[in-house]
Residue frames as a rotation matrix with the C-alpha (Angstrom) as fourth column:
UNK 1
0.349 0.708 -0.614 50.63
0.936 -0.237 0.259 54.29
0.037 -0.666 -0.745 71.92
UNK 2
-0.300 -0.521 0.799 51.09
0.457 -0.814 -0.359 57.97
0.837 0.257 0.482 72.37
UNK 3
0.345 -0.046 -0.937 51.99
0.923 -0.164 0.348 59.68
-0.170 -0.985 -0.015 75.36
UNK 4
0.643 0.026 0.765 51.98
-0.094 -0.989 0.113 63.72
0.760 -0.145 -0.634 76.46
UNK 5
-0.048 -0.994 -0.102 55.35
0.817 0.019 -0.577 64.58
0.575 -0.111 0.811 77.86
UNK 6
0.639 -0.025 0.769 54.35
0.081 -0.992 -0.099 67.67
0.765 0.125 -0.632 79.97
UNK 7
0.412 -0.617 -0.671 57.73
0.858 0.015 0.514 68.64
-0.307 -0.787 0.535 81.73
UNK 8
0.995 0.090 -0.044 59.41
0.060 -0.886 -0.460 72.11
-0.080 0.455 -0.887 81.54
UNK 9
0.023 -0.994 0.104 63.14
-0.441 0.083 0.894 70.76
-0.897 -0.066 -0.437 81.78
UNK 10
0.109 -0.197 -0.974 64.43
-0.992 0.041 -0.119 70.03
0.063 0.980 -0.191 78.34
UNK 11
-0.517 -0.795 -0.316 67.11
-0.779 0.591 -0.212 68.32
0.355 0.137 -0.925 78.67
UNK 12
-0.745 0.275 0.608 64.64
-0.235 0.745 -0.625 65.90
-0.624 -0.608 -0.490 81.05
UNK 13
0.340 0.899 -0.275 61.63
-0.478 -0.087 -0.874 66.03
-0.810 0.429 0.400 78.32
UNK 14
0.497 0.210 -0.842 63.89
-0.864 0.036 -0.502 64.86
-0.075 0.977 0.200 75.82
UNK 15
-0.669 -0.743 -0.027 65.68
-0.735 0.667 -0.121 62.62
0.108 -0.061 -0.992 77.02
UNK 16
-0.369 0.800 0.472 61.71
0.181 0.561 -0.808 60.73
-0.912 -0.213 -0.352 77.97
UNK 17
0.695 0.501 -0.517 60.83
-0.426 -0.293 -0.856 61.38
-0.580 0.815 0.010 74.54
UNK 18
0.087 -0.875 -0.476 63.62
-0.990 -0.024 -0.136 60.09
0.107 0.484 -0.869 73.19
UNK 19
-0.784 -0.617 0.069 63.40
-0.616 0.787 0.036 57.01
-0.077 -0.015 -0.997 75.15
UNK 20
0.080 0.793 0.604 59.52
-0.164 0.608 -0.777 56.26
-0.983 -0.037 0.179 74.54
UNK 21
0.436 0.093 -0.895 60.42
-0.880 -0.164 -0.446 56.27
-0.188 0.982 0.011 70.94
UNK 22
-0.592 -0.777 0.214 62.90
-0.803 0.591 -0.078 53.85
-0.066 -0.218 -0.974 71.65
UNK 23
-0.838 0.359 0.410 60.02
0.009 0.761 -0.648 51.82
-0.545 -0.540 -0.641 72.87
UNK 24
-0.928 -0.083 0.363 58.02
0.343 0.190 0.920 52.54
-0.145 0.978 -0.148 70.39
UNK 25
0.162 0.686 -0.709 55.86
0.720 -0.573 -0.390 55.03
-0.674 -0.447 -0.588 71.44
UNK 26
0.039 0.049 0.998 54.59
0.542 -0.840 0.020 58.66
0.839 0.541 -0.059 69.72
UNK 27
-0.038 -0.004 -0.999 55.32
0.965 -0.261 -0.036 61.48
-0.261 -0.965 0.013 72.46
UNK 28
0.418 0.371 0.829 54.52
0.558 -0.825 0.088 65.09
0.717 0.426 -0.552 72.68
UNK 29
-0.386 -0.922 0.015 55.94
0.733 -0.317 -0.601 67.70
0.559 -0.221 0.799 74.49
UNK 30
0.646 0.699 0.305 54.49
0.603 -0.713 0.357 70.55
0.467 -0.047 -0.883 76.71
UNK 31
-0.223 -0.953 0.205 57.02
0.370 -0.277 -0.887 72.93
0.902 -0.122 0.415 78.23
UNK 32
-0.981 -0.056 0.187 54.33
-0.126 -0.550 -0.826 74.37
0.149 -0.834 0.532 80.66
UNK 33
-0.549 0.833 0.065 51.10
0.267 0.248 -0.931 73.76
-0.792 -0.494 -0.358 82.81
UNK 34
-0.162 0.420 -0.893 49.59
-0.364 -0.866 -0.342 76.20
-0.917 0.269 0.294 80.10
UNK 35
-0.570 -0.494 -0.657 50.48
-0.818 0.263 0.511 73.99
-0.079 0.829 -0.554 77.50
UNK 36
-0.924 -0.031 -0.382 49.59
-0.038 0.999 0.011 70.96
0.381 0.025 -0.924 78.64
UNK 37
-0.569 0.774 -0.278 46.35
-0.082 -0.390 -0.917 71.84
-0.818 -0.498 0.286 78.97
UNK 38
0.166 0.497 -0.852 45.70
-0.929 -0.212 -0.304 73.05
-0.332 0.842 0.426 75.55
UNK 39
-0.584 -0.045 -0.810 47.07
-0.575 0.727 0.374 69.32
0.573 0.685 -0.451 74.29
UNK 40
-0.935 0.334 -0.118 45.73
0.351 0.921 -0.172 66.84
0.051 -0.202 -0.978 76.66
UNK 41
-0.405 0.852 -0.332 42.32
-0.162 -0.424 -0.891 68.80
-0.900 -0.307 0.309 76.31
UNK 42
-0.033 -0.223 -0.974 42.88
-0.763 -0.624 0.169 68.74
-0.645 0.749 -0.150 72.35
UNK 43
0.216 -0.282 -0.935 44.06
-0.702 0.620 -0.349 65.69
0.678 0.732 -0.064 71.50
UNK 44
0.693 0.721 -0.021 44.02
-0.603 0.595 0.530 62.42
0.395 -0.355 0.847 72.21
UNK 45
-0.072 -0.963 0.261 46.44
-0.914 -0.041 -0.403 60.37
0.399 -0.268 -0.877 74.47
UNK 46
0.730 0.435 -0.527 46.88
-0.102 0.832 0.545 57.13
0.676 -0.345 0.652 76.05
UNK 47
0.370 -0.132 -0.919 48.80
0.927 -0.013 0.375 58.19
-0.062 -0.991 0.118 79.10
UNK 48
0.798 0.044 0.601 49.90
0.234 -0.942 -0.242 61.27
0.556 0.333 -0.762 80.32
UNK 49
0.268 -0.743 -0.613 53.50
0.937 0.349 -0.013 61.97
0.223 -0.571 0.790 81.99
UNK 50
0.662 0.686 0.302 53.24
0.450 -0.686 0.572 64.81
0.599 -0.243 -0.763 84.32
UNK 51
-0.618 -0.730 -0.291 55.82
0.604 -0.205 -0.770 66.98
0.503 -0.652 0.567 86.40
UNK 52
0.082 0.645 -0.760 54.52
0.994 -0.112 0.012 68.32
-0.077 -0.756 -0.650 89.52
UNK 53
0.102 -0.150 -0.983 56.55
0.314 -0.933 0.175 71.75
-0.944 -0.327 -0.048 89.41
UNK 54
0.019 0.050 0.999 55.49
0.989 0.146 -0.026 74.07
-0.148 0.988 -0.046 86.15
UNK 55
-0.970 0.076 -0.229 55.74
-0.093 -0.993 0.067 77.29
-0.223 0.086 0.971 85.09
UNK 56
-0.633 0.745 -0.211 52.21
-0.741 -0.505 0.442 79.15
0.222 0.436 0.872 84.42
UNK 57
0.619 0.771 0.146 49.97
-0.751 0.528 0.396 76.09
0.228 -0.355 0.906 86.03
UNK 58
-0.660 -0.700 0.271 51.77
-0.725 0.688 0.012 73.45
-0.195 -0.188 -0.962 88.74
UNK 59
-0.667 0.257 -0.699 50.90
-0.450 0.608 0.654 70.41
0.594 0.751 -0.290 88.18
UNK 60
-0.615 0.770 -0.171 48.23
0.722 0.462 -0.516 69.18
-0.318 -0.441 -0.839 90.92
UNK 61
0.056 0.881 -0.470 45.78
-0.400 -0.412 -0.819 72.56
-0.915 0.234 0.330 89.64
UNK 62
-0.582 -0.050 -0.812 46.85
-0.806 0.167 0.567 70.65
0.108 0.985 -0.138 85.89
UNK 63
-0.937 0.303 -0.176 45.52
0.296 0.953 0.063 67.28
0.187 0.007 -0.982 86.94
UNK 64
-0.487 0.822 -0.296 42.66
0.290 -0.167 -0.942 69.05
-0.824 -0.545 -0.157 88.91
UNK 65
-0.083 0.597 -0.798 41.78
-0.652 -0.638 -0.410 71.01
-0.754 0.486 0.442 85.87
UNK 66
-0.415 0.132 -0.900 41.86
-0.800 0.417 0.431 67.92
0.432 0.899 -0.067 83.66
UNK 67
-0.852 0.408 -0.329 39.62
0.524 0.666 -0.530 66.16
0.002 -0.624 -0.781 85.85
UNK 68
-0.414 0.683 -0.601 37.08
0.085 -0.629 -0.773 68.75
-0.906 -0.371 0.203 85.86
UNK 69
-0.276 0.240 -0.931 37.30
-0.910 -0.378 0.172 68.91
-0.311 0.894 0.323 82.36
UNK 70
0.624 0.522 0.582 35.87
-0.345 0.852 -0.394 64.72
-0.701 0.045 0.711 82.50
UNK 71
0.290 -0.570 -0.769 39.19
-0.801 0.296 -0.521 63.59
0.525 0.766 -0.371 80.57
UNK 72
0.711 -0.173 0.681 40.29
-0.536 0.493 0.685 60.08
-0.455 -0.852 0.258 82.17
UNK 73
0.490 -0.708 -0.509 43.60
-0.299 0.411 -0.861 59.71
0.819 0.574 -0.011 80.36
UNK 74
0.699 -0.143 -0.701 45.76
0.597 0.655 0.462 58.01
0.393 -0.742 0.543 82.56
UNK 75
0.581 -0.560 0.591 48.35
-0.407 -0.828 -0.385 60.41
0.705 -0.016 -0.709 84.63
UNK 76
0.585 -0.419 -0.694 51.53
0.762 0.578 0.292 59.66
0.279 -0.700 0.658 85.95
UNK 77
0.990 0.144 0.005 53.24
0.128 -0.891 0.436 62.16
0.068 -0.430 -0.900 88.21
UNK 78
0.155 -0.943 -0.293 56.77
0.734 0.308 -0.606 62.83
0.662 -0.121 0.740 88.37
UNK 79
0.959 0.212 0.186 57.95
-0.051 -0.517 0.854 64.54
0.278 -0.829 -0.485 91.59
UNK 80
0.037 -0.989 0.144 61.55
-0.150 -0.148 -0.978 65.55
0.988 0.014 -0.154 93.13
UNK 81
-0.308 0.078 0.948 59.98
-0.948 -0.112 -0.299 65.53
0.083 -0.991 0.109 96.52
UNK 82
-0.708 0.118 -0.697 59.69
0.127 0.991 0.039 61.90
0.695 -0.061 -0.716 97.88
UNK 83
-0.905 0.192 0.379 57.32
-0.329 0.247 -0.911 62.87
-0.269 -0.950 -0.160 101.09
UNK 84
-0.699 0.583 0.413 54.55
0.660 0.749 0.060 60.99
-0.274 0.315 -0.909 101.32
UNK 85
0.005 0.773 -0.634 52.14
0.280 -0.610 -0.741 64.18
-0.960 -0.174 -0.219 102.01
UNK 86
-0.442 -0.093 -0.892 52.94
-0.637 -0.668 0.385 65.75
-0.632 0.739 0.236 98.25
UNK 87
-0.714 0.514 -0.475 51.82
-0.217 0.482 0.849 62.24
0.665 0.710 -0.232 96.51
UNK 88
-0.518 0.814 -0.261 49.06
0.722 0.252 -0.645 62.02
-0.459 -0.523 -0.718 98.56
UNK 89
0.023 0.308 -0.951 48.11
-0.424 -0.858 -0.289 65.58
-0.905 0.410 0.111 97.01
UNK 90
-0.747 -0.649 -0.146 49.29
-0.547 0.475 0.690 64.18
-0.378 0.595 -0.709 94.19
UNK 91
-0.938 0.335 -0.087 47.07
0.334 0.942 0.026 61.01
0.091 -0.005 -0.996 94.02
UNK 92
-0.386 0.845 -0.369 43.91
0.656 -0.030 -0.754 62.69
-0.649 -0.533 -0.543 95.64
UNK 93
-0.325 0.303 -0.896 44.04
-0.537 -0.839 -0.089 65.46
-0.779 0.452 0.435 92.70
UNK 94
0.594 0.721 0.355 43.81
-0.429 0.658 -0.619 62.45
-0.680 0.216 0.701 90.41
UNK 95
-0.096 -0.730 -0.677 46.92
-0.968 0.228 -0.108 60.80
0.233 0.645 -0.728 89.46
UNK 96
0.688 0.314 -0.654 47.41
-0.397 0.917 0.023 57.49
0.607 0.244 0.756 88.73
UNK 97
0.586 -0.664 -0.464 50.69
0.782 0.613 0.112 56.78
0.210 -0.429 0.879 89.89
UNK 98
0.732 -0.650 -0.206 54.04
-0.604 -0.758 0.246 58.86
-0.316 -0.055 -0.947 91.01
UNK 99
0.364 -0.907 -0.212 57.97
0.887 0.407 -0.217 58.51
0.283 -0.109 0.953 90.42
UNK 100
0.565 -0.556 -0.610 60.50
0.138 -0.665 0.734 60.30
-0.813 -0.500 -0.299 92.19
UNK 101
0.477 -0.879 0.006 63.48
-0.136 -0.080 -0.987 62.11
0.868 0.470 -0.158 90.06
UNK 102
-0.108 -0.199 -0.974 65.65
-0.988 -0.083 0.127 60.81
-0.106 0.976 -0.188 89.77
UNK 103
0.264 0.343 0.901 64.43
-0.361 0.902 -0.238 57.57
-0.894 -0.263 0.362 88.50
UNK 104
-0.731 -0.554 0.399 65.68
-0.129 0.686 0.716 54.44
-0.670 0.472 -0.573 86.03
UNK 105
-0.678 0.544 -0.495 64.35
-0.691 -0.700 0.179 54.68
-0.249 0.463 0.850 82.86
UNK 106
-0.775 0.127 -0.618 63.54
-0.096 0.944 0.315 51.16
0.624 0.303 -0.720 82.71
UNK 107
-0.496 0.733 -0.466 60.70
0.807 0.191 -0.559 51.44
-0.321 -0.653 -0.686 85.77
UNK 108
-0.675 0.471 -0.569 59.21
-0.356 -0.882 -0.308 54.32
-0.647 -0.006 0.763 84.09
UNK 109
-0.487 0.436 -0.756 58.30
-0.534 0.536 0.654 52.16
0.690 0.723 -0.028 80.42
UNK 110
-0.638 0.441 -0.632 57.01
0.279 0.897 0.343 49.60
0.718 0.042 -0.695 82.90
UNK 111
-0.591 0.755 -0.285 54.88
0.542 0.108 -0.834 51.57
-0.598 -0.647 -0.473 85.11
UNK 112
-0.321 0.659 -0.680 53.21
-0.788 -0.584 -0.195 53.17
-0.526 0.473 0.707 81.86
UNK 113
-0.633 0.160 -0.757 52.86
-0.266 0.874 0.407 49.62
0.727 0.460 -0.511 80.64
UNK 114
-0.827 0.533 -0.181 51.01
0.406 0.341 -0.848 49.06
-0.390 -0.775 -0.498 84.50
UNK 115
-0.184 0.809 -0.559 48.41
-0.202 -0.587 -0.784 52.36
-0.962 -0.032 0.271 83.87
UNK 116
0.049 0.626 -0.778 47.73
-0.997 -0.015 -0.075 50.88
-0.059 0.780 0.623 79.98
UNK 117
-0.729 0.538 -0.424 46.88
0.386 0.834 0.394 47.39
0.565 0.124 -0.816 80.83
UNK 118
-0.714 0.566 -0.412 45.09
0.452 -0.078 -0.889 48.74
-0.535 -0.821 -0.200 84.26
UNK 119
-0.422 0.561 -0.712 43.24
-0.613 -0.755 -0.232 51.82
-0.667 0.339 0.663 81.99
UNK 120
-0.582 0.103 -0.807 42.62
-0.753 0.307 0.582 48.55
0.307 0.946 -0.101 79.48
UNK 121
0.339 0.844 0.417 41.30
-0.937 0.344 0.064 46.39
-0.089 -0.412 0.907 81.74
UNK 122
0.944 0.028 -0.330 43.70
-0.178 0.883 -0.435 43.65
0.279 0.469 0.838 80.83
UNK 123
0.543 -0.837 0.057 47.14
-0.536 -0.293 0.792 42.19
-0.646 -0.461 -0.608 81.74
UNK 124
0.900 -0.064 0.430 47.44
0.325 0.757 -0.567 40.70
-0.290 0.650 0.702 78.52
UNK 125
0.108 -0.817 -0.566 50.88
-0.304 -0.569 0.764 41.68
-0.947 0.089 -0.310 76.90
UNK 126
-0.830 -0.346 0.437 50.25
0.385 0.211 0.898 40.31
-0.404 0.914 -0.042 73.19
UNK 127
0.322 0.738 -0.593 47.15
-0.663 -0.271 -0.698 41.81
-0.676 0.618 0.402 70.44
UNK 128
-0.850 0.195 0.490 45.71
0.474 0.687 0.550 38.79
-0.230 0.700 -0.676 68.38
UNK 129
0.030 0.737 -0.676 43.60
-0.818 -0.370 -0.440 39.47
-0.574 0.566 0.592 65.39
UNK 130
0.966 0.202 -0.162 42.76
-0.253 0.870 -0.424 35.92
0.055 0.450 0.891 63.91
UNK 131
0.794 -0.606 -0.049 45.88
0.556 0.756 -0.344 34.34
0.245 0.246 0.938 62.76
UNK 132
0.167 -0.770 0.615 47.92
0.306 -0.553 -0.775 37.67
0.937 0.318 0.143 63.37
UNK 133
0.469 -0.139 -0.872 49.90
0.818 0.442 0.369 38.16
0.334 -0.886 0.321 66.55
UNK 134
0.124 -0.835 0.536 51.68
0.389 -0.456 -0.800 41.36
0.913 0.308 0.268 68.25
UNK 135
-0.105 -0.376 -0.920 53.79
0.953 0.226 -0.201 41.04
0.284 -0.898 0.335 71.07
UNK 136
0.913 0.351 0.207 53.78
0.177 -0.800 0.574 44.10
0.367 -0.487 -0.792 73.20
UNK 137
0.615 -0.778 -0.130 56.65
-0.359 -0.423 0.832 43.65
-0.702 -0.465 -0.540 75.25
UNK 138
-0.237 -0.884 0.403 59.35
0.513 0.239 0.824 42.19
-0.825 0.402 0.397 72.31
UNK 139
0.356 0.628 -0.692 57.23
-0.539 -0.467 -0.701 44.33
-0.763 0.623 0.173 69.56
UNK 140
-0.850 -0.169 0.499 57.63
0.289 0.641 0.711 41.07
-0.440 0.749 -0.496 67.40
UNK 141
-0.005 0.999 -0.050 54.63
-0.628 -0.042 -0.777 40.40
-0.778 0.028 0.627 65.30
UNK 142
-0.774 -0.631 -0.054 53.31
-0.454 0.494 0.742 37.46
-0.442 0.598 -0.669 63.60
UNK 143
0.233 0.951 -0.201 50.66
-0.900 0.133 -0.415 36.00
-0.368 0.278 0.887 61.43
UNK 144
0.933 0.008 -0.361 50.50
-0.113 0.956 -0.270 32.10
0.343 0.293 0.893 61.02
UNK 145
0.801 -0.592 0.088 53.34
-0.069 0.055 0.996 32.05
-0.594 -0.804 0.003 63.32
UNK 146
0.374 -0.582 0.722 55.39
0.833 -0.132 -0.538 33.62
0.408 0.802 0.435 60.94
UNK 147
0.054 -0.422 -0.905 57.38
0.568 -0.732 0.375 36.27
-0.821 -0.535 0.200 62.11
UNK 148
0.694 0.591 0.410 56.18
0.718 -0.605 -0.344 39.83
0.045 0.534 -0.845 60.18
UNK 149
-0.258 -0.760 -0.597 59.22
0.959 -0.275 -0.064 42.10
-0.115 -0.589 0.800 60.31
UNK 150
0.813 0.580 0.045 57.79
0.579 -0.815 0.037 45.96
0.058 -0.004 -0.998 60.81
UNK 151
-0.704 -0.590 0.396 60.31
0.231 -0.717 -0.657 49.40
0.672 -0.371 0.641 60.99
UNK 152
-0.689 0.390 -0.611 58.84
0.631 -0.093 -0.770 50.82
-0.357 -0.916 -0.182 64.39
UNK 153
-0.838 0.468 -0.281 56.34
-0.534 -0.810 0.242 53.32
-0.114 0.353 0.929 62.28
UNK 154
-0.671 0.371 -0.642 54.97
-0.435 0.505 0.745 50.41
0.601 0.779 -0.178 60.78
UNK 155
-0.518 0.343 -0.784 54.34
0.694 0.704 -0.151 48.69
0.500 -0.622 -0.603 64.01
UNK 156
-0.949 0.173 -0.262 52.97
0.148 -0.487 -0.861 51.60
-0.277 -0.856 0.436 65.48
UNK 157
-0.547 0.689 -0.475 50.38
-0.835 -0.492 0.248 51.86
-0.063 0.532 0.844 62.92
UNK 158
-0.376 0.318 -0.871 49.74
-0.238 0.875 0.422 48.46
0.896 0.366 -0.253 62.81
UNK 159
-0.868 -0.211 -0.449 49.96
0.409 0.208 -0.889 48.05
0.281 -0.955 -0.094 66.68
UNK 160
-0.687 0.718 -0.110 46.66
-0.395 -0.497 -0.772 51.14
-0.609 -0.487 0.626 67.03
UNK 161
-0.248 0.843 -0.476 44.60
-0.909 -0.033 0.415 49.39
0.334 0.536 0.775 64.11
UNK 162
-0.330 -0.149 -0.932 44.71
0.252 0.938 -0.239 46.18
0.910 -0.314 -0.272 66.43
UNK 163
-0.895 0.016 -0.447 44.22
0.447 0.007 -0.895 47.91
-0.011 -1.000 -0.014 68.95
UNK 164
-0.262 0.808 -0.528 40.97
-0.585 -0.568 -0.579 49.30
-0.768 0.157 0.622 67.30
UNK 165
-0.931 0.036 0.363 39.97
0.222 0.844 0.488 45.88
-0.289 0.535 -0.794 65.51
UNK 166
0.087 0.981 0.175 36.38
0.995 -0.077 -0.061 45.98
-0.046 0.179 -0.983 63.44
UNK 167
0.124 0.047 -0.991 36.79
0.608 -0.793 0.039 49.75
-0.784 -0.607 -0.127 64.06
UNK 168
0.600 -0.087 0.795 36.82
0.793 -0.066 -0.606 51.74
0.105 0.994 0.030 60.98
UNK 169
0.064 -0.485 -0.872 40.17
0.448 -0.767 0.459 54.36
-0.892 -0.420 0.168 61.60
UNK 170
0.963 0.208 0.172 39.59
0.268 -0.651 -0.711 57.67
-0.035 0.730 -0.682 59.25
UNK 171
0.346 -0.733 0.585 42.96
0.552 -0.345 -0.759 59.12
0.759 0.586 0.285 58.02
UNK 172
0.090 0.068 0.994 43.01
-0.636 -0.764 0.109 61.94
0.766 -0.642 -0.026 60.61
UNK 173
0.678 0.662 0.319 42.86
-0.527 0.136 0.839 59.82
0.512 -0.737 0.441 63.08
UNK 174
0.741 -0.671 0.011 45.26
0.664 0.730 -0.162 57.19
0.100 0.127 0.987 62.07
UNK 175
0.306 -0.567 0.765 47.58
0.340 -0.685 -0.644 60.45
0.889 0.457 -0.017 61.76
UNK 176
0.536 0.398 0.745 46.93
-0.316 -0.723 0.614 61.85
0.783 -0.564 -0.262 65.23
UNK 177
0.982 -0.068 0.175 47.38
0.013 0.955 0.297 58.45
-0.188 -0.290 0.939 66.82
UNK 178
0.659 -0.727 0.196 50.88
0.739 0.673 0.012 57.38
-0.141 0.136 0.981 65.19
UNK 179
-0.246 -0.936 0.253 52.38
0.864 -0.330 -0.381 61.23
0.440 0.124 0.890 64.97
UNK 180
-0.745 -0.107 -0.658 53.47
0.569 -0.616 -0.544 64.21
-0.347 -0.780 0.520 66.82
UNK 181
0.326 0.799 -0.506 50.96
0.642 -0.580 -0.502 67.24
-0.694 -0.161 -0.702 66.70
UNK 182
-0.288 -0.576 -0.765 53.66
-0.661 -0.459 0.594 69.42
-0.693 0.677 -0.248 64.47
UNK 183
-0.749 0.044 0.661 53.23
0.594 0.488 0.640 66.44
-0.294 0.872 -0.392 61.26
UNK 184
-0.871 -0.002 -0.491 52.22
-0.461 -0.341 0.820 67.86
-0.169 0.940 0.296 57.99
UNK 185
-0.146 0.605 0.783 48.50
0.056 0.795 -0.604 66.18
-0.988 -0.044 -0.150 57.86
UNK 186
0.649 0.594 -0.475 48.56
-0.361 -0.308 -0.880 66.89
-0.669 0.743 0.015 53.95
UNK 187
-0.442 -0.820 -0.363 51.41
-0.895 0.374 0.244 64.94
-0.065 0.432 -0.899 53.30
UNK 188
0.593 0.564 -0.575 50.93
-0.663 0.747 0.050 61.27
0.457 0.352 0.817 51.63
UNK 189
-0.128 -0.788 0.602 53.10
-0.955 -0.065 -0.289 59.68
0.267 -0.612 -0.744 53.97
UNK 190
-0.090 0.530 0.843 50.47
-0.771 0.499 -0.396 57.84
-0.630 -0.686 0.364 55.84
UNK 191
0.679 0.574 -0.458 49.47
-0.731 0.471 -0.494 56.47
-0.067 0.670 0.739 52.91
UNK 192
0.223 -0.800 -0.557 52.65
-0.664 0.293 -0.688 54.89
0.714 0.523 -0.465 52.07
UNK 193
-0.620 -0.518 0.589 53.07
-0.785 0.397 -0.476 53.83
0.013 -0.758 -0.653 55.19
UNK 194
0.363 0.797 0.483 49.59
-0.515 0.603 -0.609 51.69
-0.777 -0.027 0.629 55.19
UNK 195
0.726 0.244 -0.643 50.35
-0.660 0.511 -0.551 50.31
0.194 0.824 0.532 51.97
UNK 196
-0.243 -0.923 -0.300 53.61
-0.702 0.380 -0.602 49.26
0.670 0.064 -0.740 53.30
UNK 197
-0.406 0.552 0.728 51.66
-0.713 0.307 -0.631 47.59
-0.572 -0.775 0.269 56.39
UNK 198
0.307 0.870 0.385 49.27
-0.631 0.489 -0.602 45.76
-0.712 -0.059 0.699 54.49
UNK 199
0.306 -0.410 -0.859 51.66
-0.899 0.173 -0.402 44.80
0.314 0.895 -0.316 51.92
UNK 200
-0.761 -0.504 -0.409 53.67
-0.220 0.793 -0.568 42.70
0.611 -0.342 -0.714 54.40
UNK 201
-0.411 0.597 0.689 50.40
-0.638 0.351 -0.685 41.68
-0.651 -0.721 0.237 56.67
UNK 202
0.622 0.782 0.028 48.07
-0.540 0.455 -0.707 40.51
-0.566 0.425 0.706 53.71
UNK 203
0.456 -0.017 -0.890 50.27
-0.888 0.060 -0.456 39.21
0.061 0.998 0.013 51.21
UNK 204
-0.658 -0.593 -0.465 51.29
-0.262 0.758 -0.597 35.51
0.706 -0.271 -0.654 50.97
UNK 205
-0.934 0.227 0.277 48.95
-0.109 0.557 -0.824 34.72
-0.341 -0.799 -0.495 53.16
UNK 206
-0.864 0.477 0.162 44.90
0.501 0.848 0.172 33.49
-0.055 0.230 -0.972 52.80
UNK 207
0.518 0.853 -0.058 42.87
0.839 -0.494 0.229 36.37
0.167 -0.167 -0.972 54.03
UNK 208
-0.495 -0.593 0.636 43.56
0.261 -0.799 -0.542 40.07
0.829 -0.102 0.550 54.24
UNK 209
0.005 0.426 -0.905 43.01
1.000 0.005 0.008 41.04
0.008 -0.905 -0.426 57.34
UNK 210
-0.524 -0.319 -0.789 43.84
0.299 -0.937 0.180 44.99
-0.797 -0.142 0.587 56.66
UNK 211
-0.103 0.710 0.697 41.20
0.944 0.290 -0.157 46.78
-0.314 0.642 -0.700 54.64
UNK 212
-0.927 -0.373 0.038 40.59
0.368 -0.885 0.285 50.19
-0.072 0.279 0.958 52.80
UNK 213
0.020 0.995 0.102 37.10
0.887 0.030 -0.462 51.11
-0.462 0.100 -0.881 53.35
UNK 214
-0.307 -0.009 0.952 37.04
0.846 -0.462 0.268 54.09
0.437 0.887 0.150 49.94
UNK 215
0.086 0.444 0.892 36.37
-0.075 -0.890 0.450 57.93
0.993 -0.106 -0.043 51.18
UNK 216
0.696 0.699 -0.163 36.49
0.087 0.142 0.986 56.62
0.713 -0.701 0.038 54.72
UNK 217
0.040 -0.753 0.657 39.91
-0.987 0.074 0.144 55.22
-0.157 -0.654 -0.740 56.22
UNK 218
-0.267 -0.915 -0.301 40.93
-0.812 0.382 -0.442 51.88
0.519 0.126 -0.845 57.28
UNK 219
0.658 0.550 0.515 39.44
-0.751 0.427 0.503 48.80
0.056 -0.718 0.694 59.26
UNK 220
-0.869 -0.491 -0.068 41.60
-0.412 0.792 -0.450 45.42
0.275 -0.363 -0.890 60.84
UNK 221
-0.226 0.899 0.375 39.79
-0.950 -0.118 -0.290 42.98
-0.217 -0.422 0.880 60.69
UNK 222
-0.927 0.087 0.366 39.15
0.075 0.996 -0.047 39.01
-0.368 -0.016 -0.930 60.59
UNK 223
-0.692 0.512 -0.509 36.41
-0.636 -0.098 0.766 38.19
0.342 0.854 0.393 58.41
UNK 224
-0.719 -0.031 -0.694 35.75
0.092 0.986 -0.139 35.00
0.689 -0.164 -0.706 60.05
């Protein structure tokens, strides 16, 4: 999944960037309101992680102005002030949730795990495509209850074409999705990387489930 990072403390931006990788997330950076504008307006996200105080746009006219602008990525606020009145402001501009600094990184991963089941509609914690399985919270993944071992790229790529099953995903897209904004889209990377995917998904087994639709992109998909 890939998450917008807009905070203007480094040291605090990377260190959450650092650990959504961990977790196998893609994360972006913004340094300022001004910023984080131009990306979560730009490009596509599946939660946003928001400090309240920014340089050049704070963050309740950021939420306001990405609300106006009909974007409903999810948005979670981070705030130094605990009173209630600021996440009420907070909430009413159109976050999802808040955390106070300073807070444990371990309740951050799981309230952005709350706002993408809630934003999914689902409290499932595994993606099943026929016979193929992938946990969410242990990022195992198996097919015929085989265990599939993945480097975390792999799984991320594997992890959005599951999560876009039947769906035909176009290069570009698949790119956008599984790396920062700064990647090289003219490198063959991706490629490699898919081939390495589908190598260890399809092979040895009965059906491919991972497909190359020529001129187009990619599709996941059960046949059945």
């Amino acid at each position: 999944m890939r998450i917008l990072i807009i905070e203007d403390e480094k040291k605090v931006a990377s260190f959450i960037k650092k650990g959504l990788e961990e977790e196998y997330f893609v994360a972006d950076i913004a340094g300022d309101g001004k910023e984080g504008l131009k990306l979560s307006t730009s490009e596509e996200y599946d939660v946003i992680i928001m400090d309240i105080m920014l340089p050049y746009m704070d963050g309740i006219t950021l939420i306001k102005e990405i609300r106006k602008r009909e974007i409903v990525t999810p948005v979670l606020m981070l705030t130094v002030n605990d009173s209630i009145k600021d996440k009420v402001e907070g909430l009413d501009a159109g976050a999802d949730d808040y955390l106070t600094k300073p807070f444990a990184f371990e309740e951050l991963i799981a309230r952005l795990r709350a706002l993408l089941r809630r934003n999914e509609n689902s409290k499932t914690s595994k993606l099943t495509v026929g016979d193929l399985v992938l946990d969410l919270q242990s990022h195992r993944v198996f097919r015929n209850n085989q265990e599939i071992i993945l480097t975390p790229k792999e799984y991320s790529i594997l992890e959005y074409l599951m999560r876009n099953s039947k769906k035909v995903i176009s290069r570009t897209k698949l790119i956008e999705h599984v790396y920062d904004y700064h990647f090289d889209t003219e490198t063959n990377i991706i490629d490699v990387y898919i081939n390495k995917v589908r190598s260890k998904i399809n092979t040895n087994f009965e059906k491919p489930l991972i497909h190359t639709i020529r001129g187009i992109g990619y599709v996941l998909k059960d046949d059945d």
